[in-house]
N, C-alpha and C positions, 0 to 999 in steps of 0.2 A: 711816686712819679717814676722813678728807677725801674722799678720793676713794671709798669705798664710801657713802659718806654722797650725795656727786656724784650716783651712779647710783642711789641710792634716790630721788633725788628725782627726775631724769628719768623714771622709770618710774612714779612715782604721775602726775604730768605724764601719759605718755601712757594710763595709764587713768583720769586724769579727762577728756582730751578724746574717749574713747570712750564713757563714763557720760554727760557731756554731749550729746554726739550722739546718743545712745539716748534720754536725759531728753527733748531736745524734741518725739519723734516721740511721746511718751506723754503730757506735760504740757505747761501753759503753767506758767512759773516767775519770782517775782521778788523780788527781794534786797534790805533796805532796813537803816539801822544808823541808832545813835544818835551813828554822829561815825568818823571816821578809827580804826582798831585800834590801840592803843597798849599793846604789853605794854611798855613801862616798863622797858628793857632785860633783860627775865626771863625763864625759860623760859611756856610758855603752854600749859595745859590748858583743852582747849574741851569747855563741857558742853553737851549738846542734851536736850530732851525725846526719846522715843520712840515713837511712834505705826503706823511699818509698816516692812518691812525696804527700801524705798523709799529711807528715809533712808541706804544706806549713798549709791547714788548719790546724791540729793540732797546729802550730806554729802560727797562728793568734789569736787563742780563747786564747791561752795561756798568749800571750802580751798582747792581750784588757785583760784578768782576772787579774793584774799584774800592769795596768794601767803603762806599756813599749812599748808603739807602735812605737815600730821599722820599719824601714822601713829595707823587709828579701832578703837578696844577691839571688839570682835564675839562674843559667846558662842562656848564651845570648839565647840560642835554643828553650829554650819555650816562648819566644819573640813571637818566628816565627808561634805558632802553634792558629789558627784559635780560637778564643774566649778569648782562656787563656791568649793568649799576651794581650790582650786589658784587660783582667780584672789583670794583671799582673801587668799594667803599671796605672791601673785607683788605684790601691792601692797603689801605691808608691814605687814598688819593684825595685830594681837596677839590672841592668841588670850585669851578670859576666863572665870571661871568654873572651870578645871578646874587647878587649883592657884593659888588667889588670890594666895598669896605670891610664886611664880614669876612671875605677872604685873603686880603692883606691882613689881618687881624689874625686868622690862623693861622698863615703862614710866619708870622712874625713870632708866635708863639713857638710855632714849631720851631722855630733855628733858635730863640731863646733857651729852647729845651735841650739841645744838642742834638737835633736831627737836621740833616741840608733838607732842601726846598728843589726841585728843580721846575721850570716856568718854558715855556714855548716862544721863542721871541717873536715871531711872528701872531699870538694866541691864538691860534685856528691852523688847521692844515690849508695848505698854499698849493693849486693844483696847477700844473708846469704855465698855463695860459698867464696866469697870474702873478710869476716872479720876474725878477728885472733881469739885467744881463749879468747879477751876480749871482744869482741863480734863489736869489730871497726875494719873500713878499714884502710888505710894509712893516717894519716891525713897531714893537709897543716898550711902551716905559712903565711897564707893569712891576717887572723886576725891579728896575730901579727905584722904585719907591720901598717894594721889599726889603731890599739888600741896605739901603740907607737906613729906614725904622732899627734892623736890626747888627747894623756896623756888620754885614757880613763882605765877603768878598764873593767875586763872578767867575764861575768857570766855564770857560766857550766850549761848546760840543757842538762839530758840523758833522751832519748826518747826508750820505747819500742812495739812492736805490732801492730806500725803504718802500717807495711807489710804485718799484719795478715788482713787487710781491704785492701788495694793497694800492690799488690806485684808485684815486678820488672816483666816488660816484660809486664802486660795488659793496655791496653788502657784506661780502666775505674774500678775504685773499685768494691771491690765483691757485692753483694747486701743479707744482712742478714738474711737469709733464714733461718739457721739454727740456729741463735741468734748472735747477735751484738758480735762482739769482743773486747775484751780488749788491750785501747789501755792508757799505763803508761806513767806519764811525769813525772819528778822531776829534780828541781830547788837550786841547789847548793849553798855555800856562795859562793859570790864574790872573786876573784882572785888580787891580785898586783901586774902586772908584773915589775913594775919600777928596781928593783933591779937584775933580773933573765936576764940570757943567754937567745938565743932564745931557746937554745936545754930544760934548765929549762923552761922555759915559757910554752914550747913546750907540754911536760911532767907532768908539775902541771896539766895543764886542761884536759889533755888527762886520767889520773889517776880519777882525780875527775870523769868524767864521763864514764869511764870503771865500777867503783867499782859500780855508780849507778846502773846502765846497768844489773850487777853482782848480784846484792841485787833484785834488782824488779825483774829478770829472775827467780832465784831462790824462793823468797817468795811474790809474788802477790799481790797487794792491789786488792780491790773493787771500782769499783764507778759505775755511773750509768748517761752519758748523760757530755758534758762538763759544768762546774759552770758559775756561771753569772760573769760580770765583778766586780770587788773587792771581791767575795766571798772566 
């Protein structure tokens, strides 16, 4: 188990430093947290917002920088689409959506094993017509059923911009003609949910990452290209 575990992780490793390399030739990218990642000796389920299919790469450089390699929840339907499935499935991504149970069931395996899980709170991308004034869709208790089976804890990641490069409806991102876009992460503390309702549970992490969301929208950082891993 070790050692296939070994080589799942080498291999996400080398497609995030190809998603990386690709990311900066399309975007400027920069990473910002509210303190050192501390899952607290536990397994770690990372929730993101949703916004373009962008984030799967954004959402790779981010775990390899993070040294979190997750293996990332992805609807069953891009299984299906010519390339992406196969490099979907060579990275370790679980497929969702088309047997819920089957896929709580891997993922619970997966953080039993010592690998995090990361889940879309929203599960589908949310295209601008369709988030509220928090700038989120609807989200789902997909995670939380996760994270309880497997006593893990939640780590909030609000993502913004990623649709100013992929935005809903094209088949391929834009190509930066007119200069790279900015696209913002930032990496929340850690979440408890042992003690909360699900509707609490619900609502901690949905807040955490609204407010993010909220902050970067309004006042912008800088950066320039995704950071290397540990940077």
């Amino acid at each position: 188990m070790a050692q296939v575990l070994d080589r799942d992780l080498r291999r996400f490793s080398r497609r995030a430093v190809f998603l990386r390399f690709a990311g900066r030739l399309l975007c400027r990218a920069v990473h910002t947290f509210d303190g050192p990642v501390d899952a607290l000796g536990r397994p770690v389920v990372v929730v993101a917002n949703h916004r373009s299919f962008f984030d799967v790469p954004v959402g790779f450089a981010l775990l390899e920088s993070i040294s979190l390699r997750a293996r990332i929840l992805v609807r069953a339907k891009y299984f299906d689409v010519p390339l992406v499935g196969r490099f979907l499935r060579s990275a370790g991504c679980i497929s969702a959506g088309s047997g819920w149970r089957a896929t709580i069931n891997t993922a619970v395996e997966t953080l039993e094993a010592g690998r995090p899980v990361a889940v879309m709170l929203e599960g589908r991308i949310v295209p601008p017509e369709k988030r509220d004034e928090s700038g989120l869709g609807k989200v789902r208790r997909g995670f939380l059923e996760i994270a309880r089976a497997a006593d893990a804890v939640v780590l909030p990641v609000a993502m913004v911009g990623s649709d100013e490069v992929w935005p809903t409806g094209r088949r391929l991102p834009r190509l930066p003609w007119r200069g790279r876009p900015l696209v913002q992460i930032h990496v929340g503390e850690t979440v408890v949910i042992d003690d909360l309702t699900n509707r609490e549970a619900l609502e901690a992490v949905r807040s955490v990452i609204a407010s993010h969301i909220a902050r970067m929208t309004e006042a912008p950082q800088t950066g320039d290209g995704f950071p290397s891993a540990n940077s």
